[in-house]
N, C-alpha and C positions, 0 to 999 in steps of 0.2 A: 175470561181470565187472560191477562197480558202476560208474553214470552216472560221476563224476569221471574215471575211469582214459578211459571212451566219451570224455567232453566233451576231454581231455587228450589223446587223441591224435588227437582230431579237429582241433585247436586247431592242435596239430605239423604236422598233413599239408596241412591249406592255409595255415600260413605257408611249408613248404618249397616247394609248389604256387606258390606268390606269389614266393620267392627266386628259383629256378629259373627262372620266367617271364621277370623282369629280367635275372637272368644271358643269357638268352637271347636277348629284345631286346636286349642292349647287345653282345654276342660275335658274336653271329652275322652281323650287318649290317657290321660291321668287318671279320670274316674274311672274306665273300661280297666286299667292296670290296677287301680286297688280293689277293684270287684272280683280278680281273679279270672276277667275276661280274656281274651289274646287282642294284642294291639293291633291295629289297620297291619294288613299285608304290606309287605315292601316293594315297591316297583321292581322290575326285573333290571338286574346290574347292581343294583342299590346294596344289594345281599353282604356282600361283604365288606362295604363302607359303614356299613348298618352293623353286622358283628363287632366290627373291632370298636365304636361307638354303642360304651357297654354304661355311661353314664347319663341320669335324669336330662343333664342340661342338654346332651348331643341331642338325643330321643325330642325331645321341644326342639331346639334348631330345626331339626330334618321336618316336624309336622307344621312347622309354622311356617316353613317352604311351599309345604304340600297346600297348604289353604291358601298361602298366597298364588301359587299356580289356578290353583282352581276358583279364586276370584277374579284374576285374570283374564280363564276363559267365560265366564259371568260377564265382563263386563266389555268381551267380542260382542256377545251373542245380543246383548242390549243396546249395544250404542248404535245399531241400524235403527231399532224404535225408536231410542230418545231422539235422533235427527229425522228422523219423520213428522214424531210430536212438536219438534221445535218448529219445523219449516212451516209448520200446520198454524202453530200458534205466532207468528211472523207477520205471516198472511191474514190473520183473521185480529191483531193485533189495532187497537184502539186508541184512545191519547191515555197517556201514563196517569192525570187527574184531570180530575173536571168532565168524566163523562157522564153525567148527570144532568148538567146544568148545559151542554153544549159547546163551555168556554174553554178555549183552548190556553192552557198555561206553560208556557214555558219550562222545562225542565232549568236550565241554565240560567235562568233570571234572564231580565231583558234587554234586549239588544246585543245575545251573543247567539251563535249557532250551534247545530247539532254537536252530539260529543262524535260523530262521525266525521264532520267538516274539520274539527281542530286536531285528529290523531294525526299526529305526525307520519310523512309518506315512508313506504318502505323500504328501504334500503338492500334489505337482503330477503328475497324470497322467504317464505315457509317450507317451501318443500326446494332443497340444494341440488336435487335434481335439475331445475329449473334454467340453472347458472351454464349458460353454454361453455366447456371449454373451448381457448382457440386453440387452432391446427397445431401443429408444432413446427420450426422450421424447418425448412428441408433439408436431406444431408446431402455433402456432393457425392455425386458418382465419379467414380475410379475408374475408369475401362482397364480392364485386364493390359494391354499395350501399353499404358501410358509410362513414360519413360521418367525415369527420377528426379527426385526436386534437385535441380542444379542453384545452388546459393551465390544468389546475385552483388557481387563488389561493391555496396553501393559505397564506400567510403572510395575507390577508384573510379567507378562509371558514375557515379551521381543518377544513377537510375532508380525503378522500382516495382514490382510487380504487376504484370498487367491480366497474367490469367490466374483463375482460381486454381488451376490444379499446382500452381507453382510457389502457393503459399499453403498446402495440405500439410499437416505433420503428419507425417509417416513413420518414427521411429517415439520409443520412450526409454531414454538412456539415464540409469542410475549413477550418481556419483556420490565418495563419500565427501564428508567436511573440508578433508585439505584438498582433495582434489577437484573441488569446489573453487576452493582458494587460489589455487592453482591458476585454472583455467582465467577465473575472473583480473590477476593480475595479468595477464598476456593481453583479454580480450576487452576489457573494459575501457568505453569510448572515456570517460573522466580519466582514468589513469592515463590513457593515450595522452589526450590532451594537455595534462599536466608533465608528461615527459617531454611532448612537443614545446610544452614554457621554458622548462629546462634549456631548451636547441636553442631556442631566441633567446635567451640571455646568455648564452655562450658566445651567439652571434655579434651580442651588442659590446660583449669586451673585446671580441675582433677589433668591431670598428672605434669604441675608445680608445685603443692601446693605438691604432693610427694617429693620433693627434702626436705621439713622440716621435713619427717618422717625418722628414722634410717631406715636400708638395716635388711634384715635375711634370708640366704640364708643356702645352706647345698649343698652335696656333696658326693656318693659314687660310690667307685671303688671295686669292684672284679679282682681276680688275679690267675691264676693257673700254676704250673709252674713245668716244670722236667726237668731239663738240665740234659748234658751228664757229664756221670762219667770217670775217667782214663782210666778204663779198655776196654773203647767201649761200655760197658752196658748202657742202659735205666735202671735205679732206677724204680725197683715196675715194671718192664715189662720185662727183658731180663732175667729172672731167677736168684736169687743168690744173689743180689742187696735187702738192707733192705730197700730202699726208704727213706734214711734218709734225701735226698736234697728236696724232691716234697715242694709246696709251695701250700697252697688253702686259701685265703686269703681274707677278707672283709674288709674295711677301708674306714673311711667316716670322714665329715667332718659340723660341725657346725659354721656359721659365721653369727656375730652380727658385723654391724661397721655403724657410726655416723658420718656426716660431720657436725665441729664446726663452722669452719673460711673455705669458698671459694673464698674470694676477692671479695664479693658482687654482683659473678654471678647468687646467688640461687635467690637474692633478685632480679636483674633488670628482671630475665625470668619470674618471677612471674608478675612481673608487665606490661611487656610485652603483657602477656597472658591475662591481666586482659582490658589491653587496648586493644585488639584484638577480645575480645568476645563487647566491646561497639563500636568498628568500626563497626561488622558485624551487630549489631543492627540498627546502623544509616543505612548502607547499605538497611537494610530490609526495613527501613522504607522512604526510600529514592527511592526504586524500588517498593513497594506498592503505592507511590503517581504516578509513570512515570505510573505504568498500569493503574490505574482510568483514567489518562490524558489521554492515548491511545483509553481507552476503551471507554470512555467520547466523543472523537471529531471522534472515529469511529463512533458512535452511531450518535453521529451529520450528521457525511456525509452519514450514512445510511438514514436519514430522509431526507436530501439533494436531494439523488438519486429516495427516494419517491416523494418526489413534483416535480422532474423533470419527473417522470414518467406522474405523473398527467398531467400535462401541453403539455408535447409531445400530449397526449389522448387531451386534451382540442384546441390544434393545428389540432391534425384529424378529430377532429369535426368541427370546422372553417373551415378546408379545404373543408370538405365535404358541411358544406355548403354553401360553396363557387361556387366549380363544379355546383351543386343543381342548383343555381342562376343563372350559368355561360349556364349549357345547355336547361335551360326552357326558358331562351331570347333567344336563339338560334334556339330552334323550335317554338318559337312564332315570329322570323323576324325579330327581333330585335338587336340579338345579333350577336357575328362572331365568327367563329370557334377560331379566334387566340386567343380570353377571354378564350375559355373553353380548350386551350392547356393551355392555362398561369395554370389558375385553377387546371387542371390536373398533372400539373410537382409541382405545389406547394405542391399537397396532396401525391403526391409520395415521395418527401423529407422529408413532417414530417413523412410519415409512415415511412421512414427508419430511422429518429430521434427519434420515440419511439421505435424503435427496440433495437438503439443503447441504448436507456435509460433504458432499464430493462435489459437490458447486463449488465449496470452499478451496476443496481440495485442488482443482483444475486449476480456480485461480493462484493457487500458493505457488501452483508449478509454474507459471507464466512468469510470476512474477520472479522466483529464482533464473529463469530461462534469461532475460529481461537484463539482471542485474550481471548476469552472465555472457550477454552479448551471440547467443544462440543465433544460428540460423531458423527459418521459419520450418523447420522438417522437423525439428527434434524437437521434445518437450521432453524437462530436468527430471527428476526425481529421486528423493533420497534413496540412499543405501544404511546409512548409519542403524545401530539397535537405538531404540529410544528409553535412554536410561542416562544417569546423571555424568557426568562426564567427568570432571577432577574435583579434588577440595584446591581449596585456596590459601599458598602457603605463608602469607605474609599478615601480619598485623593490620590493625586501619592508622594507626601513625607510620606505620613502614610503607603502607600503601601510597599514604598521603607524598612522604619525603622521595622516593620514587617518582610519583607521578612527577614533582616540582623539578626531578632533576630530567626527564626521558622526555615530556615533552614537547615539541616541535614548536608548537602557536609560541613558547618563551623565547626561544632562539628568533622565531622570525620576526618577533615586534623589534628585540633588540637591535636586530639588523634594520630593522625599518628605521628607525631611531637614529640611527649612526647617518643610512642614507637620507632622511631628512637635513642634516648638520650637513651635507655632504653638498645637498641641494642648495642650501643657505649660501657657503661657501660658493659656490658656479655662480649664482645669482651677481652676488657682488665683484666677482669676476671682470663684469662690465664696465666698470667704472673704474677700476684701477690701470697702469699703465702697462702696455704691450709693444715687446719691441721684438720686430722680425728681420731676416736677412734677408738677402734676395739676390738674383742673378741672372742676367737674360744674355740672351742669345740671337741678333737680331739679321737675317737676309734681305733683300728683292730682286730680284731679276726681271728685266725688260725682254719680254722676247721677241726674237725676230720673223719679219714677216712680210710679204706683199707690200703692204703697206706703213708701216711701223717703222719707228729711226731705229739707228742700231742696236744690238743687243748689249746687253750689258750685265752684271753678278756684282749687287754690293753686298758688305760684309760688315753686322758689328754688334758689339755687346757693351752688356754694362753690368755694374758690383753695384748694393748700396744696402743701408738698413734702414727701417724704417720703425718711426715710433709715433704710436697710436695712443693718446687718451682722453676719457669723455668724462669731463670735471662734471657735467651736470645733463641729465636724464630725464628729467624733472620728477625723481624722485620713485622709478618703476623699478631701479635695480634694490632699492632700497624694502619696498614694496614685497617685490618678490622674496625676498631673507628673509621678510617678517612671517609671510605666508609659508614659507618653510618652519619654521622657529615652531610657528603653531600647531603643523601637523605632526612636527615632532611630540608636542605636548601631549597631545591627540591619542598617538602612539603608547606613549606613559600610560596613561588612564585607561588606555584597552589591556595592558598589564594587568593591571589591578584587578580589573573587571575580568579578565582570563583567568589569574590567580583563581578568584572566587568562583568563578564556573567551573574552573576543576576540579576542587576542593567538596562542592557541590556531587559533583558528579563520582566522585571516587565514592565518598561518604553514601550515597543514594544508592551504587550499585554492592557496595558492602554489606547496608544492612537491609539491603535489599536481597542481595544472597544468601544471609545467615536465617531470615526472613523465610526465604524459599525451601532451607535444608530445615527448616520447621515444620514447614507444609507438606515435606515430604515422610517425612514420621505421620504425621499425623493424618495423611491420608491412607498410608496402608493400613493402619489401623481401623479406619473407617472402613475402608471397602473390605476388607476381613467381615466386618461386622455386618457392615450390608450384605455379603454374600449369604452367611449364616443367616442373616435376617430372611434373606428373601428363600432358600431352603426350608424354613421352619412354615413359616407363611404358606408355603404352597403344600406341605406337610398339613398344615392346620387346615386349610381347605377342601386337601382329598379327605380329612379324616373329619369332616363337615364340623367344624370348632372353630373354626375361620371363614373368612367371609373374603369375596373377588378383590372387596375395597383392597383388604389388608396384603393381597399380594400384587396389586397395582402399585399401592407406595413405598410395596418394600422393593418392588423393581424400576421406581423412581428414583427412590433412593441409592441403589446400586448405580444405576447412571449415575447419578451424581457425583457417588466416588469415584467412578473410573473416570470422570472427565477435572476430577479433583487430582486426581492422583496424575495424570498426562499434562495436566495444563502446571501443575508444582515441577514436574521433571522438566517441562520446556523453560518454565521462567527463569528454572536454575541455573541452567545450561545459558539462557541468554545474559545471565547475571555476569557470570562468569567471563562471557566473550566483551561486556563492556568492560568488567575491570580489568582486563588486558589490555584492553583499549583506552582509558586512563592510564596505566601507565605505558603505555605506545608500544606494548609488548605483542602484540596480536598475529 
């Protein structure tokens, strides 16, 4: 007899073992009760789950437990023989057909291999024991002495940390929303930056607005000089020679000169410049609103990450007492091992769900810390209550007309717009006629010496104007206008396309917030009802009329709500800080 026919009626005799059991638990307690018998005793504990469970149906629940318990240990006490039998019939095991005839026939048809050759390899153990975890990494040590994280300048010393105790965070400092705000405008390297674009274009109308001041420059040269004589001699060196050629000589020069007429290139780079320092202002204040926003709905999702944390924790407590429940029926008789697996795999999943929730949570705080410009010692974290924050007092046409008027990106194309025309204008600058004044100032003096002719101070100056112009270029200044002309156009069309991106965005975060104050009705209402649910569920359980399933999903369910209800309260709140930020109110 080959292993399949063994494994195959092994399979048959303890499922009918198993049928039979149930038929028996549910017949026999029935027919003992209408013979006027007394029913199976009740396990100890059982006693008064068992009273207040005064109806047919409970009375069946509790005995169809009872038989499944005790086919349970039925089918301990067998499966050491059936794996003896089997290993036996393995061993002693022959070709599947054809032992009769001696010919060995393929199971698989021919030319393929065992179904042991083609089962796919394993991937994950059978027994999860098996999966070694690794180590975890090390944490550093502190020594009691070690003196505090001093926060390193690097935007002054250009440095950066070289030991680990000097990048520890040691503190966890709560802040609320504005004072969030707060901090991030002072310490935010983008804002820096964009205030630094501000200072260089201040700088740059400096040096434009010099082109309306006249030049006054000067200039000196020294000179010393022996050239050779007829004779072969050095003058003043070869003996004999009066030195009458040597040269020692000072001569300088003073110069005053005024540009009157430049073809109205002084005037477009001034203006240029002037429109250049109010781009960089919109700028600033264009990238001061995006960090609020940033910091705003980080802050959000770091609250986010809190209540999810909460919840995970309020999931491990349900689970827990869930097990609690699951293995006190179990040693009071009542219950089956498979409720207090269920139980058990459930409490295992959330603890690894609040694991992963404060992993979240760490990072949310970094990443506030981050946008915040924190030194490596602190790590952020909210203060704020997590609950909705204001309604929204304006219309979506009010919003909309707002937004078009507040801002910034409209203002700075149109200036970009202007200084393009600006830039056209300089360009052709080049080609038209310039005329300047000018004035010098002119000395030398011969000085005297050993060998040098006498000394001497000449003296003199000159007036004159001068005029400059380049008929032809070969067509570069021309060129360049054009390539202005065009970025101006350029300019235009990102308008447009700006238009429509805010219009976008106002609309999106509108009814995206009316959206979310939906979600919020409708999730207290839910988790109302999941709470109750999962009360009645574990109600229906002790009073054995429920079953582990139904208090597993109804505490699935409550999770649910409360990560329904936390994640509605954050998206409204972040809803909120973008339509502020549409219309540049933030």
């Amino acid at each position: 007899m080959n292993r399949r026919w063994i494994l195959a009626a092994s399979s048959r005799s303890a499922f009918a073992a198993f049928i039979l059991a149930g038929a028996w638990a549910t017949v026999l307690p029935t027919a003992a009760a209408q013979d006027g018998e007394p029913l199976p005793p009740v396990p100890p504990g059982a006693a008064q789950t068992t009273a207040q469970a005064d109806d047919p149906l409970l009375q069946e629940i509790l005995d169809e437990a009872d038989a499944i318990r005790k086919a349970e240990d039925a089918a301990d006490v067998t499966s050491e023989d059936e794996t003896d039998e089997a290993a036996e019939a393995e061993d002693t095991e022959t070709d599947a057909v054809g032992t009769d005839t001696g010919d060995e026939i393929p199971l698989f048809g021919p030319g393929t291999s065992t179904q042991e050759d083609e089962a796919p390899p394993i991937l994950v153990p059978e027994d999860p024991q098996d999966i070694v975890t690794p180590d975890a990494a090390p944490s550093l040590e502190v020594p009691d002495d070690a003196p505090p994280v001093d926060p390193i300048p690097a935007v002054e010393t250009l440095t950066l940390p070289q030991e680990p105790l000097e990048v520890r965070v040691e503190a966890i400092q709560g802040f609320s929303l504005e004072e969030a705000l707060e901090v991030a405008i002072e310490q935010n390297p983008d804002i820096l930056n964009a205030q630094l674009e501000v200072d260089i274009a201040t700088k740059g109308i400096t040096a434009a607005r010099a082109e309306y001041f006249p030049q006054l420059s000067t200039a000196v040269n020294y000179s010393f000089s022996d050239p050779a004589v007829p004779d072969g001699t050095v003058s003043g060196f070869g003996g004999g020679a009066d030195g009458s050629n040597i040269q020692n000589i000072i001569s300088g020069e003073l110069r005053f000169s005024f540009t009157v007429i430049d073809g109205g290139g002084r005037t477009a780079r001034n203006l240029v410049a002037d429109q250049g320092l109010l781009i960089a202002e919109y700028n600033l204040e264009q990238i001061i609103q995006d960090v609020r926003l940033n910091v705003a709905e980080a802050y959000y999702s770091l609250q986010l990450s809190d209540t999810q944390v909460l919840v995970a924790e309020a999931d491990v407590l349900d689970s827990e007492s869930s097990l609690s429940d699951a293995s006190a029926r179990e040693r009071a008789g009542i219950g089956t091992r498979f409720e207090v697996l269920q139980a058990e795999s459930r409490l295992a999943n959330d603890r690894q769900a609040l694991i992963a929730a404060r992993n979240d949570q760490r990072v949310s705080r970094f990443q506030l810390a981050q946008l915040l410009s924190f030194d490596e010692s602190v790590e952020a974290a909210a203060t704020d209550p997590i609950e909705p924050s204001e309604a929204w007092p304006l219309s979506l046409e009010e919003t909309l007309v707002q937004a078009f008027q507040n801002r910034a990106e409209f203002e700075s194309i149109i200036e970009n717009v202007e200084q393009e025309r600006q830039n056209a204008q300089a360009a052709l600058s080049s080609i038209r006629p310039n005329i300047s004044i000018f004035s010098t100032l002119d000395y030398q003096a011969q000085l005297d010496d050993t060998f040098s002719q006498e000394a001497f101070i000449a003296r003199g100056f000159s007036v004159g104007a001068a005029f400059t112009w380049t008929a032809f270029d070969g067509g570069a200044a021309l060129a360049n206008a054009q390539q202005a002309d065009l970025r101006r156009q350029q300019q235009r069309n990102a308008f447009a396309s700006t238009r429509d991106a805010v219009r976008f965005e106002v609309e999106n975060a509108f009814f995206s917030l009316n959206s979310f104050r939906e979600q919020i009705d409708a999730a207290k209402v839910g988790l109302e009802s999941a709470q109750e649910s999962l009360r009645l569920a574990r109600l229906r359980f002790e009073a054995g009329v429920g079953t582990q399933t139904d208090v597993l999903s109804a505490q699935s369910e409550l999770s649910d709500a409360r990560q329904n209800l936390a994640a509605a309260v954050s998206n409204y709140n972040i809803a909120i800080v973008q339509l502020k930020r549409a219309v540049n109110n933030l």
